[in-house]
Structures are given as C-alpha cells and as structure tokens.
C-alpha positions as CSV (number, residue, x, y, z in Angstrom):
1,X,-11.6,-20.6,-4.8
2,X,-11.4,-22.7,-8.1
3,X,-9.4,-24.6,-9.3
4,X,-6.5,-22.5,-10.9
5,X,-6.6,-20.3,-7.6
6,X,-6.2,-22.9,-5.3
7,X,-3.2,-24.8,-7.4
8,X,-1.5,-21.0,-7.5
9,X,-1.7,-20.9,-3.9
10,X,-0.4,-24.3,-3.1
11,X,2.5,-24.0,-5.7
12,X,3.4,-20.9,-4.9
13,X,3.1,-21.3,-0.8
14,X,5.0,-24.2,-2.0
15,X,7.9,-22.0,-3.2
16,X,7.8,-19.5,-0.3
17,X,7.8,-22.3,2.2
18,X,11.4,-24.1,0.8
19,X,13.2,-20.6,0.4
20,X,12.0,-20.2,4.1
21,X,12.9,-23.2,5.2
22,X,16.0,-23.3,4.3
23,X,16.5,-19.6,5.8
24,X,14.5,-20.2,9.2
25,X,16.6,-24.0,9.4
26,X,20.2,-22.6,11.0
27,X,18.5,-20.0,13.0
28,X,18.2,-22.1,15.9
29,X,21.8,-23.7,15.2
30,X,24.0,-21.2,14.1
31,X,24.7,-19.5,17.3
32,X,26.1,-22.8,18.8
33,X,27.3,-24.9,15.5
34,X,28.7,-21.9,13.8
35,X,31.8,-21.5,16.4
36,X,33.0,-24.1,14.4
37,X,34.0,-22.4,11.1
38,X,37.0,-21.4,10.6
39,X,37.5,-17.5,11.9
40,X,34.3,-17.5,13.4
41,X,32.9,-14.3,16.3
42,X,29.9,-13.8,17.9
43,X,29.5,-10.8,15.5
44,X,30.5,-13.2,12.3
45,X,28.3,-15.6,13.5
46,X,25.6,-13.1,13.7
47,X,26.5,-11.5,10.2
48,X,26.4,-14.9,8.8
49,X,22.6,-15.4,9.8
50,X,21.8,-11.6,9.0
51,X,23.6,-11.4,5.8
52,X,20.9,-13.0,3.6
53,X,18.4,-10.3,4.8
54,X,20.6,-7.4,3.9
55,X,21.3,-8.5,0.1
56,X,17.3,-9.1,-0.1
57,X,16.5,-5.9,1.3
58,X,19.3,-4.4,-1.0
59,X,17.6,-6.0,-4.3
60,X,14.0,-6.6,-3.2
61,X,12.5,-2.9,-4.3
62,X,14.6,-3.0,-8.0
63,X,13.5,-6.4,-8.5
64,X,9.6,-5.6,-7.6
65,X,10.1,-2.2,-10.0
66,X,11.1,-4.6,-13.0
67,X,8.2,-7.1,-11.9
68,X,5.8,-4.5,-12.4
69,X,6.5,-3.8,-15.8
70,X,7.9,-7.8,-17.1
71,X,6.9,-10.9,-17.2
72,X,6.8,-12.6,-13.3
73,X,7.6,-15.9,-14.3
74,X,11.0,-15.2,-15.2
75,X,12.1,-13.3,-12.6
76,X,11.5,-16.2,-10.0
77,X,13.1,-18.8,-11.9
78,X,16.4,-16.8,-11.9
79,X,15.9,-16.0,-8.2
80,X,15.3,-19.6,-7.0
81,X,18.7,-20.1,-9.2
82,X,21.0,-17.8,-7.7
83,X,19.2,-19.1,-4.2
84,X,20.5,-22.6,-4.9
85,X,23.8,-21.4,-6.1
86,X,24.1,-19.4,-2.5
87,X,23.1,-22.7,-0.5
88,X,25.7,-24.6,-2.3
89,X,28.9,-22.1,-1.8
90,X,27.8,-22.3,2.2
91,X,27.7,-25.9,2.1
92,X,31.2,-25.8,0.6
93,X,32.9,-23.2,2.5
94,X,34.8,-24.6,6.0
95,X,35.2,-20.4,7.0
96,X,32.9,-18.0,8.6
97,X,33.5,-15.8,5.5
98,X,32.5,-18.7,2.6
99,X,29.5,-18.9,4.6
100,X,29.0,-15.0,4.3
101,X,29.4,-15.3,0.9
102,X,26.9,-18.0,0.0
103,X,24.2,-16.7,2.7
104,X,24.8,-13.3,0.6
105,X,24.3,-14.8,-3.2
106,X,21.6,-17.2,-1.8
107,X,20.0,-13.6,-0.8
108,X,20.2,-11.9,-3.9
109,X,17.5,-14.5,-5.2
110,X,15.2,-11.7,-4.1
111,X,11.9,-12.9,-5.3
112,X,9.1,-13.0,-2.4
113,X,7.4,-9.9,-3.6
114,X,7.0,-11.0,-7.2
115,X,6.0,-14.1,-5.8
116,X,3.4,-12.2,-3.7
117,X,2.5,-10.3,-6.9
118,X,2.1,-13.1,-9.0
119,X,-0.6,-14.8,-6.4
120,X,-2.1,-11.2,-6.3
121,X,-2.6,-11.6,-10.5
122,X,-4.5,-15.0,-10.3
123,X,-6.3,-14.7,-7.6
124,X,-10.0,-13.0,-7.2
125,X,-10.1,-10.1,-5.0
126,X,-12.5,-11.8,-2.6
127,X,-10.1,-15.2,-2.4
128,X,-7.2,-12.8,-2.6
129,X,-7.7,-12.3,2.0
130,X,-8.1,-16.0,2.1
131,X,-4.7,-16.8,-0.8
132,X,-2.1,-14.6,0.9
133,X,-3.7,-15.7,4.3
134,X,-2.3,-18.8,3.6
135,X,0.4,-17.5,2.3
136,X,1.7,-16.6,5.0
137,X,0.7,-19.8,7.0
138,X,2.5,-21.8,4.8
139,X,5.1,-19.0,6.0
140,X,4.5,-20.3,9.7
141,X,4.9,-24.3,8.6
142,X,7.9,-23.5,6.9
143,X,8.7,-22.3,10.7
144,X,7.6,-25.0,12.6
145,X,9.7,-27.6,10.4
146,X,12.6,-25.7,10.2
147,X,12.8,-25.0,13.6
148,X,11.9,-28.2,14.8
149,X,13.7,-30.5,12.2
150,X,16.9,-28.1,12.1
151,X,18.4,-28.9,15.4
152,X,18.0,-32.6,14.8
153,X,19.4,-32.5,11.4
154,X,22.1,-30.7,12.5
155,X,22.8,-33.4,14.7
156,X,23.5,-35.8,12.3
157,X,24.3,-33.6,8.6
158,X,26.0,-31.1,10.3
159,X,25.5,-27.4,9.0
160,X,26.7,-28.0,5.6
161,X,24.0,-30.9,4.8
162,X,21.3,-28.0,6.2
163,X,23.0,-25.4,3.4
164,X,22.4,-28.5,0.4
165,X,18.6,-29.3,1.6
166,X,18.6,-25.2,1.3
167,X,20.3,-25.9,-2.2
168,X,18.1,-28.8,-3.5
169,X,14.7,-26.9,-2.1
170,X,15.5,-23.7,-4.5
171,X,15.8,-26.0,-7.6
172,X,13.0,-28.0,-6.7
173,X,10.8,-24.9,-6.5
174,X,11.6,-23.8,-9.9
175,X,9.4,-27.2,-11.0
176,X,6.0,-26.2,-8.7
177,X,5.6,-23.2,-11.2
178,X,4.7,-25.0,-14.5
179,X,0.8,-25.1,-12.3
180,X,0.6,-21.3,-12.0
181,X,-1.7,-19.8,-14.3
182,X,0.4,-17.4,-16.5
183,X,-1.5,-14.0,-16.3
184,X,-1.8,-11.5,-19.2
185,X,-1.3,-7.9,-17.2
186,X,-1.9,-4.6,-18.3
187,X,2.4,-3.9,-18.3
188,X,1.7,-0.3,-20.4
189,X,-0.8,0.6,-17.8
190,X,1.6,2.2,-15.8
191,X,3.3,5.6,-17.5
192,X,5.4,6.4,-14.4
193,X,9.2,6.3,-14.2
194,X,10.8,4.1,-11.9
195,X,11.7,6.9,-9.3
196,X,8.1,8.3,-9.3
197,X,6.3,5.2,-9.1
198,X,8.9,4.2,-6.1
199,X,8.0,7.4,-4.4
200,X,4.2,7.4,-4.9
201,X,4.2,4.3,-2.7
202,X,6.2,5.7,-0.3
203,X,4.2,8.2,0.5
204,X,1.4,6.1,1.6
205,X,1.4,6.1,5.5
206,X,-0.3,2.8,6.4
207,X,1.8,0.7,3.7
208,X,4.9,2.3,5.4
209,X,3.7,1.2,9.3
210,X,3.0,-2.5,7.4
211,X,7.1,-2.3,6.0
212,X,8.0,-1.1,9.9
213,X,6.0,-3.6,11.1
214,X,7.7,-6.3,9.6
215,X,10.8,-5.0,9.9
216,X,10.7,-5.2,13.7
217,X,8.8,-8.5,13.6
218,X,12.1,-10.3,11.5
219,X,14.4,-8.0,13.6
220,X,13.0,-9.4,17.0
221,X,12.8,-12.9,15.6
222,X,16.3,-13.4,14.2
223,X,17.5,-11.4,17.4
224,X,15.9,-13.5,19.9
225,X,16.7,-17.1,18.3
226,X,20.3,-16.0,18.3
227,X,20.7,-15.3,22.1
228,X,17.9,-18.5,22.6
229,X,19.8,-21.2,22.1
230,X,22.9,-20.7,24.2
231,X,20.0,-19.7,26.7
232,X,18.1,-22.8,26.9
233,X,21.4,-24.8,27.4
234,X,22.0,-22.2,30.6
235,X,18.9,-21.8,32.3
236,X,16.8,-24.9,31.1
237,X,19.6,-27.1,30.7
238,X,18.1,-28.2,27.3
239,X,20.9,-29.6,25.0
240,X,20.6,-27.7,21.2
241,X,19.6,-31.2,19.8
242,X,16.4,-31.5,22.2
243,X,15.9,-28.0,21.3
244,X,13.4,-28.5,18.3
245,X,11.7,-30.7,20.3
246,X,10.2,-27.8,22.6
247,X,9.8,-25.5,19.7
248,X,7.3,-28.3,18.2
249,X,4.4,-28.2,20.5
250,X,5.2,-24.4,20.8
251,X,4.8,-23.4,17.1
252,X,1.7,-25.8,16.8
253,X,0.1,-23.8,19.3
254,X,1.0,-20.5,17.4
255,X,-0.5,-22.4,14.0
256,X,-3.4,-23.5,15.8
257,X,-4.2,-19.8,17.4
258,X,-3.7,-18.5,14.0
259,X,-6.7,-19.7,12.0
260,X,-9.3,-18.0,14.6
261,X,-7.3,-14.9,14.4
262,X,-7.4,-14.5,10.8
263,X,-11.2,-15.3,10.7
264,X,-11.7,-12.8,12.8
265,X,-9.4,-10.4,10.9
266,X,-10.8,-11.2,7.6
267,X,-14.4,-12.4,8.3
268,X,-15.3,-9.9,10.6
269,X,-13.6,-7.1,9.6
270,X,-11.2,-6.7,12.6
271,X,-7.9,-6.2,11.5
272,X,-6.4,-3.8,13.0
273,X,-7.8,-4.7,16.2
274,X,-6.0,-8.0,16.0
275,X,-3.0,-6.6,14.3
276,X,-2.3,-4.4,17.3
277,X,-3.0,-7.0,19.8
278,X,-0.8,-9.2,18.1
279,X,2.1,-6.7,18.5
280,X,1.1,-6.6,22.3
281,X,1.7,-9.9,22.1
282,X,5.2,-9.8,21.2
283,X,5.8,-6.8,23.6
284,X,4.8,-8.6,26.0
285,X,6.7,-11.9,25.5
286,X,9.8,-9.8,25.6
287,X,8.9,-8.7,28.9
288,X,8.8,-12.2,29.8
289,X,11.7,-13.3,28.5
290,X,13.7,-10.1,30.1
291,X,12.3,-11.2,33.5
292,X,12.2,-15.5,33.5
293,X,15.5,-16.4,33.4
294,X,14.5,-20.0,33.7
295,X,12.9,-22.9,31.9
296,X,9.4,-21.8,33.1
297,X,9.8,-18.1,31.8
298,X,12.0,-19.3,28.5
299,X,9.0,-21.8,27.2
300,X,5.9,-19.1,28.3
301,X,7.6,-16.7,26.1
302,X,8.5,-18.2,23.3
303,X,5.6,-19.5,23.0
304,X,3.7,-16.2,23.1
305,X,6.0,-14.9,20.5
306,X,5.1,-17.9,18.3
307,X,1.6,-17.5,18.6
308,X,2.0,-13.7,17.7
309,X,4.7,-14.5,14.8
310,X,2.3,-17.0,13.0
311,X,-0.2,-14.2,12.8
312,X,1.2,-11.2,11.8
313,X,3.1,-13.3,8.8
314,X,-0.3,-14.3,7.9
315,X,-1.7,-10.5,8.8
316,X,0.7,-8.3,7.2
317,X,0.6,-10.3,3.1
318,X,-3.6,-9.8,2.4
319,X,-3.6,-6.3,4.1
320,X,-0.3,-5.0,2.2
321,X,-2.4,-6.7,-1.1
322,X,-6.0,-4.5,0.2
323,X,-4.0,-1.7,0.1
324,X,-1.3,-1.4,-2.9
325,X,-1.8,0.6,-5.2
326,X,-3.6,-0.7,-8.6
327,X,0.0,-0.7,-10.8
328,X,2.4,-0.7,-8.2
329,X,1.5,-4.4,-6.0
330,X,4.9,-5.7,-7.0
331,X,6.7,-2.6,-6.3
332,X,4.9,-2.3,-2.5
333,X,5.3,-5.7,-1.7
334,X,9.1,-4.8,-3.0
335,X,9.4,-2.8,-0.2
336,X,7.9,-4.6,2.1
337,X,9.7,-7.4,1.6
338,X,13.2,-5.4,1.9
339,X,12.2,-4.0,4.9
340,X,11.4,-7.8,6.1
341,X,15.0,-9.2,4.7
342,X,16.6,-5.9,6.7
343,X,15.0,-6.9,9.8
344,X,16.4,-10.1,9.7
345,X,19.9,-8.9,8.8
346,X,19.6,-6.1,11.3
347,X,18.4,-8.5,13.9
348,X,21.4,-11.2,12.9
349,X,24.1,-8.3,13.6
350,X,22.1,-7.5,16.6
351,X,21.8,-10.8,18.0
352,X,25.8,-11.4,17.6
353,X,26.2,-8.4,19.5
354,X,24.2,-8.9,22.1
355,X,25.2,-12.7,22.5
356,X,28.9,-11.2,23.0
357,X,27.6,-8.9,25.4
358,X,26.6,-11.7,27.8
359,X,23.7,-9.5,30.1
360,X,20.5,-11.4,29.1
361,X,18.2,-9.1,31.1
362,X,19.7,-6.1,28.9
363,X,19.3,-7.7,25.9
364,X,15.9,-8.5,26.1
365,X,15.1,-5.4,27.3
366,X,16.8,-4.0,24.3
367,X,13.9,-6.2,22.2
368,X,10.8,-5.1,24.6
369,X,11.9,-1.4,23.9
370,X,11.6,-2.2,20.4
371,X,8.5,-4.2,20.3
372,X,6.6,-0.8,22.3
373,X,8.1,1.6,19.9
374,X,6.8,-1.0,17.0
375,X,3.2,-0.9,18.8
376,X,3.3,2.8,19.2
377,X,3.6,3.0,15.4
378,X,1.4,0.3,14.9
379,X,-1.5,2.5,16.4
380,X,-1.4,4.8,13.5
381,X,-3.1,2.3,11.0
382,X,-6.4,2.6,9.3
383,X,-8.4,-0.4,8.6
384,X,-7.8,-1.7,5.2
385,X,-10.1,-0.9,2.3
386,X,-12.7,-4.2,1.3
387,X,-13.2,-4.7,-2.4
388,X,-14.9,-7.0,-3.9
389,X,-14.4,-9.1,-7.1
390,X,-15.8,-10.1,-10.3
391,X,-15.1,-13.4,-12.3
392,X,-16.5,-12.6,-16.3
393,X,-15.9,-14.7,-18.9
394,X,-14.2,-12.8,-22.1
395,X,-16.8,-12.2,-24.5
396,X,-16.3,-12.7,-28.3
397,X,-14.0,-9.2,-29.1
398,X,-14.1,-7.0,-32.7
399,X,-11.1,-8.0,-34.8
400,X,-7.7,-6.2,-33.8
401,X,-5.8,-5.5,-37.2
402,X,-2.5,-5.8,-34.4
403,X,-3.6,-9.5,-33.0
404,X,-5.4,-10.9,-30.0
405,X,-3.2,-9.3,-27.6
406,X,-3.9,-6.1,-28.6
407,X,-7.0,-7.0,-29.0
408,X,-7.5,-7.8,-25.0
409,X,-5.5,-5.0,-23.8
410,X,-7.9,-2.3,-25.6
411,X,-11.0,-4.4,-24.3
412,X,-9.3,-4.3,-20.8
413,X,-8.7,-0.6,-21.5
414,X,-11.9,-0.1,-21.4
415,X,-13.3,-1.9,-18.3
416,X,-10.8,0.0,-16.6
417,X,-12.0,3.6,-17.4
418,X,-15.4,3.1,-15.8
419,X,-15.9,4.6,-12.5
420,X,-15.5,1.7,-9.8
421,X,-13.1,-0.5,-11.6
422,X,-10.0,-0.6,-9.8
423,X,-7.7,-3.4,-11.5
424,X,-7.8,-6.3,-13.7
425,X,-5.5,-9.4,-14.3
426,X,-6.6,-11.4,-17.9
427,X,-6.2,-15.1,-17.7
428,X,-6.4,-15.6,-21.7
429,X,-5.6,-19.3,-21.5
430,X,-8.6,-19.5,-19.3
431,X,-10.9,-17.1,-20.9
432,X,-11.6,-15.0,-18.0
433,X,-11.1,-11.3,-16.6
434,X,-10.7,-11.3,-13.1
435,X,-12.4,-7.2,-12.0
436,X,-11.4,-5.5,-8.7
437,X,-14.1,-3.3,-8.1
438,X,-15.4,-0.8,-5.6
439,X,-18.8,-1.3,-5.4
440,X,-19.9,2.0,-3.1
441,X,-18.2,4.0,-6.7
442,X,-21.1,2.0,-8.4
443,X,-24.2,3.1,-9.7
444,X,-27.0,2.0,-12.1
445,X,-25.0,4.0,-15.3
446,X,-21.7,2.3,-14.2
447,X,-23.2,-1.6,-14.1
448,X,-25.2,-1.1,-17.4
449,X,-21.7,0.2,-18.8
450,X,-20.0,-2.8,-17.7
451,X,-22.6,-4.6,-19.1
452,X,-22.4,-3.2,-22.3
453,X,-18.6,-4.0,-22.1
454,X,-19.2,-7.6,-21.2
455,X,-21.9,-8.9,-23.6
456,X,-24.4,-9.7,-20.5
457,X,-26.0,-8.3,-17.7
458,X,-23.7,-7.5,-14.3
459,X,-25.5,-6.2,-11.3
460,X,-23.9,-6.1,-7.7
C-alpha cells in the first residue's frame, strides 16, 4: 500500500476501534454493575446493552443510501457527534432508563458502513483484502482492550467514567479524518431510486448469508458476555474485577490465530473454506460452554469463541467489499452493518432473558442451536469474485467549458464504459484514478482502449 492507503486505514481503523471500544467496554460489566441503577431488571439490563444495536440497525441502511449519493466525510463527523452526545447522557443518568436513552442516541451515530465505504474509495482493489482485513483487526484490538481494561476501569471509574471515555473517544475520532484522502466519486453514476437500489442488493444471496452471518456472530457475542460474567463468579469463582485479566491472554490468542487465517483466506484463495470452519468454531464453543460448567470448560470456550470472533470480523469486511455491487458498497455494507447492530441488540435482550432464566445448560444450548442453524446457512456461499486493480496517473484532459470537475467525471465516464472496467474512485488532489478491473473481461481491443483513454500503454 502507499502512503495515502496506509494513513486511511490507520485513521479510519482508528475511528472504528474508539466507537467499538467504547461499545465492547460495559459488555463484560453491565450484567453485574448495572443492578445498580435506579429501576434496573435483568431484561433492562439487557435492553441497556442491546439498545445501541437496535437504533444502528434502525439507521444504518438510510444512512448508507444517502452515503452513496453525498459526500462521506460529512456524514461521519455528524455520527461520531451524536455518538459522543449518547455517551455523555449515560454517564449522566443514575436510572436504567437514562442509560437506555443515551446507549440509544449514542447508536444513532450510525456511521460504520460509510466508514467501510470511505476505506473502499481510497484504497486499490488489490490492497482493498489487505485494508478492511485490518479493519476488522483493529475491530478485534478494540476487543481485547475493551474487554480487558473494562472490568478494571470499572473498578475504580465506575460505569459512568466508562460512558465519558466512550464520550471523549467519539470526539477525538472526528480529528483522525483530516488524514483521509477525500475522494472525488462518480455520485451521478447511480440512476436508481432509493427503493430500487435497496432491493437490487437484497436480492443478492451470498451478501445476504454475509448480513446473517454477522447477525448471529453479534447475537451470540452480546448473548454470551451477558450470562459470562455472573458465570465466572459461580463456577470459577473469578471476581468481575479479575475478569479482564483471563480475557487478556484469551483474546491474544484469537489475535494471534487470526493473521494465518486471513493469509490463508486472502493469499490462497480459501475463504470460504475458512469462513465455514470458523463458524464451526463458534458452534462448537457453545457446545462447550453448554457442557463445562466449571473453570476448565468456561476458559476452553471462550477462548475458541475468541479465536473464531477475531476472524470472522476480519473475514466478513474484504468479502462484503469483493462482492458489492459497483454503486451500491455504501448501501450493502448499510445493511450489513444493521444486521450486525441488530445482532447485538437482539443478543442484549436475549442475554437479559436468559440471565433471568437462571438454567445455564439451556441457555447455551439456546446459542449452539443458533450457531448450527448459522453454519447451515453459511454453506450456501460462493467464493468471492478476485479483481484486480490499476493505479494510473490522470493524464492532461481537453478543456471542459463546465470546469475541472466535469471535466473528470466525463473522462471517468469513459473508462467506465469499456468492457472490464468495473469501478473507479478519483483522488484529484493526488492525481490518480484508482480502476477495478476484471481482467478475464479483457482482451487486446479493451487494453489498447484504455490505453488510448489514458495517454500511455496498459497491458495486464
């Protein structure tokens, strides 16, 4: 990668990582330190962690639609905003339901798909694997610090001080994108309405196992870390404080099993296989969890959830970004990232519940059912298409009697009408046209055309 990918991808994993902290941070807490707001239930304790997830999966896809057709930059600032403003009511609010209410605003800063996009617009499509790869590990940091740092921070700030580092990390993140190239898309380049362009990626069956795939994975995980807790206190006699302390050496492992995963994945081509080996994974830690009701079957399967979590949310962000559609990233990484908030919010209710219900081999049987019925569906996928991209630097253009701008867009117009050329971002300040091509739709008359286009030779 050069040298504007690579600051894209650290100041925008940057951003990712302190919205994620500060949502991953009272997972591991809540369960216990929330009986101490006002009004507090197991279910209102459980709604308080999901809540967040449902108002991002309720403005995630409307966001991404308006992403696709304005200006990214925008859109995140006000998101990290209202993120801020959310962590601040919750560190203010002494009742279950002022914590509701600021989990809920701080989720309506629903920005990780145009976040997604954005990376997608500045990155080349053979770095793109290799940028949301990382992506999503800086996902899986976020994880280990959060959940290893929460419970001792907890300890001595108490769950309000957790909701103002949540506070101070959304303003802070507004600052990392004054590094991020500002791309020139094509925004006319997509003619359909709202509704059609919602449904055309819908109807793509792969994308939709990715958005159930993640769904179950946040489902699980919010689920299970609301029912852990109180768990390791009874069957590993492991105080909530010392709790982060065993989720340390855990997640590290998960990191570390990560990296030769996704080379594998990406390097060799074997996606899917790992994909569906990782959902084994988690299937299969829920069996151990259902069945080790002590501190030996507690750490073994958390620990192979962790090593599973770390790569899916590395897995699921460069296939989704193989696979959406030219015009429509933003939108389908919209719905993928409502159907990841819903899991969460789903998993939160259904956590509370099953806390409340007290049978711990039920419960986690509950989760194994729905990890098999999530591999099951995982099955169904194809591998992901493999382009490849091009880096050309923009040539000297014909005057435009309607400016530059116009200038570009009828060049880039162009490039994209010849057979092979499947997207484009312009980065004008930078002078170059990143091309996503499919180079098996090539031929001799298509290269000498982008030649011709370009103002030099361009072979494969």
């Amino acid at each position: 990668m050069n040298i504007s990918e690579l600051r894209a991808v650290f100041a925008l994993g940057s951003i990712f990582a302190l919205r994620m902290l500060g949502l991953f941070m009272i997972v591991p807490v809540f369960a216990i330190y929330g009986q101490g707001y006002t009004g507090a239930t197991p279910a209102l304790i459980g709604l308080a962690v999901g809540i967040y997830g449902l108002s991002q999966a309720l403005l995630q896809i409307p966001v991404s639609l308006l992403a696709d057709r304005k200006a990214r930059k925008p859109i995140i600032i006000i998101g990290l905003l209202l993120f801020a403003l959310g962590g601040a009511i919750a560190a203010s609010s002494t009742s279950i339901w002022g914590v509701i209410l600021g989990r809920a605003i701080a989720g309506a800063g629903a920005i990780s798909a145009v976040v997604m996009a954005l990376l997608a617009d500045v990155t080349r499509e053979e770095h793109r694997s290799k940028a949301m790869a990382a992506m999503g590990m800086s996902i899986g940091v976020s994880f280990i610090i959060a959940f290893s740092l929460g419970p001792i921070l907890t300890k001595f700030l108490g769950l309000s001080g957790l909701f103002w580092i949540t506070a101070i990390a959304g303003v802070l993140a507004i600052g990392l994108l004054v590094v991020v190239p500002t791309p020139q898309r094509l925004l006319q380049q997509n003619p359909l309405g709202f509704k059609v362009q919602l449904q055309s990626v819908l109807a793509l069956p792969d994308l939709n196992r990715l958005h159930v795939s993640i769904f179950m994975l946040h489902l699980i995980m919010t689920a299970a870390f609301v029912m852990l807790p109180q768990m390791l206190i009874e069957y590993a006699h492991i105080p909530l404080a010392h709790q982060g302390w065993l989720y340390l050496p855990l997640l590290l492992l998960g990191a570390a099993m990560t990296i030769p995963g996704v080379i594998i994945a990406e390097l060799k081509r074997r996606m899917r296989r790992v994909f569906i080996v990782s959902v084994a994974l988690v299937a299969i830690a829920m069996v151990v969890l259902m069945f080790g009701q002590n501190r030996t079957g507690l750490i073994i399967g958390i620990g192979l959830f962790f090593v599973a979590f770390n790569l899916l949310e590395a897995l699921v962000p460069s296939w989704l970004a193989k696979g959406a559609p030219v015009a429509s990233k933003a939108t389908a990484m919209g719905i993928n990232a409502s159907s990841q908030f819903l899991g969460a919010f789903a998993g939160g209710v259904l956590g509370g519940q099953l806390l409340g219900y007290g049978n711990a081999m039920l419960s986690w049987g509950i989760l194994s059912a729905c990890a098999l019925i999530w591999l099951f569906i995982a099955c169904g996928l194809k591998s992901p298409p493999y382009l490849s991209s091009l880096s050309i630097r923009i040539p000297e253009l014909p005057h435009h009697p309607a400016g530059r701008t116009s200038q570009l867009n009828d060049w880039a117009g162009c490039l994209l009408e010849i057979e092979g050329v499947e997207d484009l971002v312009i980065l004008a300040e930078q002078h170059v046209v990143y091309l996503k091509v499919d180079k098996r739709k090539m031929n001799d008359a298509t290269w000498l055309q982008l030649s011709d286009l370009v103002g030099h030779p361009v072979t494969s």
